[in-house]
N, C-alpha and C positions, 0 to 999 in steps of 0.2 A: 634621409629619414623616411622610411616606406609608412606606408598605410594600410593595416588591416584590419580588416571584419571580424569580428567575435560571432560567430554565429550559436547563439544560445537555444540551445533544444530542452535539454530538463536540468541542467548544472546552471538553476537562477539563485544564482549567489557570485560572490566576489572571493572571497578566500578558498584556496585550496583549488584554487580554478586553473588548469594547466595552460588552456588555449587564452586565456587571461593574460596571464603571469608572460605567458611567452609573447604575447602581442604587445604588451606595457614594454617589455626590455626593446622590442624591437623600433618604433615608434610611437606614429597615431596610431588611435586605436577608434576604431566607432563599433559599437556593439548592438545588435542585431535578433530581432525578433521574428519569426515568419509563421503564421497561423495557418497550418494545412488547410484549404476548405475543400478538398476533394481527395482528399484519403478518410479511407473507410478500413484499414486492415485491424487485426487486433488490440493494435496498442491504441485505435481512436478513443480520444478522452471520450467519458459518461459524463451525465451532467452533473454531480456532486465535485469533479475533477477541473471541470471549467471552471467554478463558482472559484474553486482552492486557485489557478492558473492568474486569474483576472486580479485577483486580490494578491498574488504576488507577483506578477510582472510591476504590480503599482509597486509597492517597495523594492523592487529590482530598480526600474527605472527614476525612483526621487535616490538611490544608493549612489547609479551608474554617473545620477548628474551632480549629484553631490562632488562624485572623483573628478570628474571635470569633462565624461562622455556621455551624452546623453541617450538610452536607448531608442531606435528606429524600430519599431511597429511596424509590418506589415500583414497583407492576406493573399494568399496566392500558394501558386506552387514555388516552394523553396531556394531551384536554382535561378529561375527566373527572378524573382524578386529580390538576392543575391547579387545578379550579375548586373541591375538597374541599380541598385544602392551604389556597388563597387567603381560605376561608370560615373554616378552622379559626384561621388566625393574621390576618385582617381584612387583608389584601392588596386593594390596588383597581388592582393595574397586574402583567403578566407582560413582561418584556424577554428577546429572545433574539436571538444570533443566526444569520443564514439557513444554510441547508444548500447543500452543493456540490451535491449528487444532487438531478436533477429529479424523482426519484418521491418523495421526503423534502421537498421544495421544496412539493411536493402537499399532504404531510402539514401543512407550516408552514402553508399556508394556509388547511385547514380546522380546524387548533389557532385562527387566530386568531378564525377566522370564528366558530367555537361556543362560545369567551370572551367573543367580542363581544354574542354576546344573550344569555350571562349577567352583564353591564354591567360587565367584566373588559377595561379598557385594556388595549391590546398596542403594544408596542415593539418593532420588528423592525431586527436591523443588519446590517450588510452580510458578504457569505460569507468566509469565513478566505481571502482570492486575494490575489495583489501587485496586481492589476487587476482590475478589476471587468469581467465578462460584458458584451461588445457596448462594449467603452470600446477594443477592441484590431481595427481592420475594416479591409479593405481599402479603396482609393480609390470601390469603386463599392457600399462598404456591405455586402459580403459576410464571411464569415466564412474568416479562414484553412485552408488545407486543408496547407499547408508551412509545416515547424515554421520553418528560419531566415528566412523571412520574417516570420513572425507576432514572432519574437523580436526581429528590427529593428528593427518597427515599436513593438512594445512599450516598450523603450528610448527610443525615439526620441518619441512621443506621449506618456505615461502615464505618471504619477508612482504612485511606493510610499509609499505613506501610514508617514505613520511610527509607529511601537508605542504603546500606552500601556505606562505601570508599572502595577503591581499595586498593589491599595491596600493600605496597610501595616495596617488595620482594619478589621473591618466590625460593623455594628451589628444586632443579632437583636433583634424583636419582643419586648414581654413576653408575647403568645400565643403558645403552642406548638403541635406535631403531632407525633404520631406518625411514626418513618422505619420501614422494614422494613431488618433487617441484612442485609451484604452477603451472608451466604451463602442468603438465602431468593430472594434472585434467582433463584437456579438458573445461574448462567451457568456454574459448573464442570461438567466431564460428569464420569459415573460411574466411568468408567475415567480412572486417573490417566497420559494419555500425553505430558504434556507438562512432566513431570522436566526436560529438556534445557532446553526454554525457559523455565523457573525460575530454571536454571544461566544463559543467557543473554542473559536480557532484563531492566532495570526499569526497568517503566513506570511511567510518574508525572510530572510536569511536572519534577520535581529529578532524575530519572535523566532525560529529555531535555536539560538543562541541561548534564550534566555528561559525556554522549557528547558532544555538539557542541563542549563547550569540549577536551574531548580531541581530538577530529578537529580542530578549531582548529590546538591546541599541537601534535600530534605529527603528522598527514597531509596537511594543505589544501597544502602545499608541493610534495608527490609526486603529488600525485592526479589529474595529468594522466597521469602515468606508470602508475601503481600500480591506478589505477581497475579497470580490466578482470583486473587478475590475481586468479586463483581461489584459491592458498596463500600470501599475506598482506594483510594486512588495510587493504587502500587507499582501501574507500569508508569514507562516513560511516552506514551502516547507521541513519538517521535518518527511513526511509521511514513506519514505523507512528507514530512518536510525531505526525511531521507529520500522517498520516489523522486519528489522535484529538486533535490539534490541542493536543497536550500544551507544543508551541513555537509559535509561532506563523510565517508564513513571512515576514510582515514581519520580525520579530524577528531572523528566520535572514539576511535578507537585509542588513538594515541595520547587524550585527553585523560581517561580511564589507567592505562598500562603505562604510563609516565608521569602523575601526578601522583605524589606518597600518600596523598590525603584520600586517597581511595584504595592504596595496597591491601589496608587492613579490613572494606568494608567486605561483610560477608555476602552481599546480592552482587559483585564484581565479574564474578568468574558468571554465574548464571546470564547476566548481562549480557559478555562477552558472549556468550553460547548461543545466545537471541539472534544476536549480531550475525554469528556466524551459522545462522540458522536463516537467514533474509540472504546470505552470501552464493548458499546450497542450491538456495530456488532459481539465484540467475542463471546459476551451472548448469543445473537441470537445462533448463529451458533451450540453453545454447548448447547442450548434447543430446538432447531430445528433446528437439522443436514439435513435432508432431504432436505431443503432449498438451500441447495449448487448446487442442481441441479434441482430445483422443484421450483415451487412458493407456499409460503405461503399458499396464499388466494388458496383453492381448484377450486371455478370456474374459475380463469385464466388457468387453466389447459384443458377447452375448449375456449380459445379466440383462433380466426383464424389468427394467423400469417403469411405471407407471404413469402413463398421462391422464392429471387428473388436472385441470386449471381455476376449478374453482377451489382444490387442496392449495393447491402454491398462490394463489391470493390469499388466503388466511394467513397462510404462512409467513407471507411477505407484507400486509399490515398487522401480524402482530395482534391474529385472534386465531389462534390456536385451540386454546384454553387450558395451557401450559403456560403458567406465570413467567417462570425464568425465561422460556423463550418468546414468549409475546413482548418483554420486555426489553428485551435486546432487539428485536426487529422493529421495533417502534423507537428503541436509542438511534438505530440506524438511519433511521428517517428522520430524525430529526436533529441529530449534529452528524450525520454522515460517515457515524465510527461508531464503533464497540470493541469492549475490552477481547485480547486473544479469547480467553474463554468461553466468553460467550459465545463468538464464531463458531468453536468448534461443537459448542452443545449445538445450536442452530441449526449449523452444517450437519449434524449426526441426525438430528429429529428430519431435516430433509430427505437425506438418502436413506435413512435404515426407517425410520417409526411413518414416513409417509412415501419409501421407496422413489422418488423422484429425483432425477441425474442429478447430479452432480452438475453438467454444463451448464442447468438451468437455473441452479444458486449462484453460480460462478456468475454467469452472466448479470444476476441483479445485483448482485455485490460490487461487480464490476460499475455500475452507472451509478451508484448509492454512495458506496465511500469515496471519502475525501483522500484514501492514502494506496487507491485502487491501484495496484501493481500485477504484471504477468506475470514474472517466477513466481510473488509468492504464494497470489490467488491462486495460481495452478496449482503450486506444490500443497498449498492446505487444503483445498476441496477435493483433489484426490490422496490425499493420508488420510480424508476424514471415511471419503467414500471407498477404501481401500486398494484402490487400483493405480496408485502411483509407488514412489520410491520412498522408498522407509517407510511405507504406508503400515498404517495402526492394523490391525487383525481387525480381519470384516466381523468377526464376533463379538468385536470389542464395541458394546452400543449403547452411549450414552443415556442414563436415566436422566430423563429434566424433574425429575422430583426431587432425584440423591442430588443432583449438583447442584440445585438452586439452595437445598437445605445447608451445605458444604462449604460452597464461595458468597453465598448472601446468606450467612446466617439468623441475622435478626427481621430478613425482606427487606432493609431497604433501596436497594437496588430495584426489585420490584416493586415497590411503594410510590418509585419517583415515576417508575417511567407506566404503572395501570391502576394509576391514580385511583380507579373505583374496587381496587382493593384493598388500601390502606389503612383499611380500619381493621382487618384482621390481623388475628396476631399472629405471631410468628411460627407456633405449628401448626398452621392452618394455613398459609399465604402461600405456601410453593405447591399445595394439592389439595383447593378450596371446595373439590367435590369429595372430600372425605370430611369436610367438617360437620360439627351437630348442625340441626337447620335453628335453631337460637343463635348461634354464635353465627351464621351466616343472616341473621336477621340483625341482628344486632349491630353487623358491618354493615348496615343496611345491600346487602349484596343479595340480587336475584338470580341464581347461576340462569343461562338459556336469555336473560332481557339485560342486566348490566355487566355479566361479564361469560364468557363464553363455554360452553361444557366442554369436556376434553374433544376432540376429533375424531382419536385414535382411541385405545387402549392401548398402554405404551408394554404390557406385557405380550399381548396376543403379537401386535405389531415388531415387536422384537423375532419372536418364533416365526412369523412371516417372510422374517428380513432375513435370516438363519436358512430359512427352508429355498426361497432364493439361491442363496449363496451356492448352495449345498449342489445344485444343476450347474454350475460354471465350473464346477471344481476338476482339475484334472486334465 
């Protein structure tokens, strides 16, 4: 009976886990944690992502000892600390598997490569995808650039491998090792600013389980509807557990497309299109790697973007003086998420009404959410800034007056999250500098002392953003 290492990267869950499933058949299994402290490439966690990691390694690890293996915790470089666990408990094989991200994909293969001459078998499995990279090409071998083509074709070529279950047991070595406890990680930061995402998140493969079967039972039915609205609760907010692979997306998919009790729901198919819309971003990314820090489209690479840093601190707490988006950049700050929509208003008011890169939202959004991922932060900050793949028409630019009127019709979406506007009423609360000065006295609201004047003009700054464009073109 062999012994091997589960090496756990973002698939922190037990079911539907291939390097799992195939370690449990084979023997012991001791399963395996290793906290980079000296990588810094793209996919390095932000700190809203730590706070998510810390809080589910805890329920990975009471899961793994639960089965009967208990997870080993470490900090170091990878293969090292790998081949010190392997030696401690007589391990001759590490199974893991692949990463989405091609700078992590990097990492896998010099983990394997420097196990391998220390005479430490590797088992490598396939990335947490519905499809596997280069299995979804156009007719001349290319890679999709449009998503409902790539989604056709997907469907139509390519099969969804189906789940495994979890093993109901697993069997630990009579050698042991040493783990480091979760709080010697370090992943919580000093200041405690993430109260709210306490209040709103759990993470852990069993709090994945049990949003999704709620989204199941109470939304998949509306959620063609309800999707895009900002005050109530119509998505499936299952973005983070998916990044840390706490569900898996076969699991997710075959849950939906093999359960009758959802054949007939009408949000099923939009669903699935979501799905296979977070699917598109991996693709991207792993056939245009450059993109993670580049745009696509070559001539955005001369638009003239704007560095203004006291602009993009308004922007980023959430005093603009556009309600819909103050309010969403201050949801962001404080559970670490906001609904799609909001993002893409956000993202629009960033690059077109205050002209400021794309990188530079990317990047906050990157350290702020809790479901911070590369394909598909890449893929939406560049559709929103229009220089990626399937990207929205650079003319296409968001009003934060029409959308907040639109998806938070009554404000209260806005209500919760800029509190000192809540007393106004609902055709006055998404564009508070057009209301009578009574009815702004009466919300007791001072525009310019409690809450903030516009920044912009969102019309001039439209024609701005246009006339921009208009010099890249060609």
């Amino acid at each position: 009976m062999g012994t091997t290492i589960v090496w756990y990267t973002q698939n922190l869950r037990t079911d539907d886990h291939p390097a799992l499933h195939a370690a449990a058949q084979r023997g012991h299994v001791v399963p395996v944690y290793v906290l980079e402290t000296e990588y810094t490439g793209p996919s390095a966690m932000g700190g809203a992502t730590k706070w998510w990691v810390h809080r589910s390694l805890q329920a990975l690890s009471k899961q793994l000892g639960t089965l009967g293996s208990p997870l080993i915790l470490r900090k170091g470089e990878p293969a090292t600390e790998l081949r010190k666990v392997a030696n401690a408990v007589g391990a001759d094989r590490v199974m893991f598997c692949d990463s989405i991200e091609p700078d992590l994909q990097m990492r896998d293969e010099e983990v394997e490569h420097a196990l391998g001459q220390q005479g430490i078998e590797v088992d490598r499995f396939p990335m947490d995808l519905l499809w596997d990279i280069g299995s979804v090409m156009t007719k001349d071998g290319n890679p999709y650039q449009v998503f409902t083509a790539f989604l056709k074709m997907a469907l139509k070529t390519a099969e969804v491998a189906q789940p495994l279950d979890a093993p109901s047991k697993l069997s630990a070595p009579d050698r042991h090792t040493k783990s480091l406890g979760i709080d010697e990680l370090g992943l919580l930061p000093d200041i405690e600013w993430y109260t709210q995402m306490e209040e709103r998140w759990t993470p852990g493969e069993a709090g994945a389980r049990r949003r999704f079967d709620a989204f199941l039972e109470e939304r998949i039915g509306d959620y063609a509807e309800d999707r895009n609205r900002l005050d109530i609760p119509g998505w499936s907010a299952m973005s983070a557990h998916l990044h840390f692979g706490e569900i898996s997306v076969r699991r997710i998919w075959h849950m939906i497309t093999q359960d009758q009790r959802w054949q007939s729901a009408t949000g099923k198919e939009h669903y699935l299109r979501e799905i296979g819309w977070r699917e598109f971003a991996q693709h991207l990314i792993n056939h245009f790697q450059h993109t993670i820090d580049q745009p696509l489209r070559e001539n955005f690479k001369r638009f003239p973007w704007v560095s203004d840093a006291q602009a993009f601190e308004k922007w980023k707490r959430g005093m603009t003086g556009y309600p819909v988006v103050d309010a969403a950049m201050r949801n962001l700050w404080a559970e670490g998420w906001m609904p799609n929509r909001a993002r893409m208003i956000v993202a629009s008011f960033l690059c077109k009404d205050l002209r400021i890169s794309w990188e530079e939202g990317m990047a906050w959004f990157w350290d702020t959410l809790v479901d911070a991922d590369l394909g598909s932060n890449t893929l939406g900050w560049q559709w929103t800034a229009g220089c990626g793949a399937d990207a929205a028409p650079y003319f296409r630019v968001f009003n934060p007056v029409s959308q907040g009127e639109k998806f938070d019709p009554n404000g209260d979406y806005v209500r919760r999250w800029c509190p000192e506007l809540a007393k106004l009423d609902k055709r006055a609360i998404h564009a508070p500098w057009e209301a009578k000065p009574m009815e702004l006295a009466a919300a007791g609201v001072t525009l310019g002392e409690d809450y903030p004047e516009p920044m912009v003009d969102h019309k001039q700054a439209r024609l701005d953003a246009l006339d921009a464009f208009e010099k890249i073109k060609g």
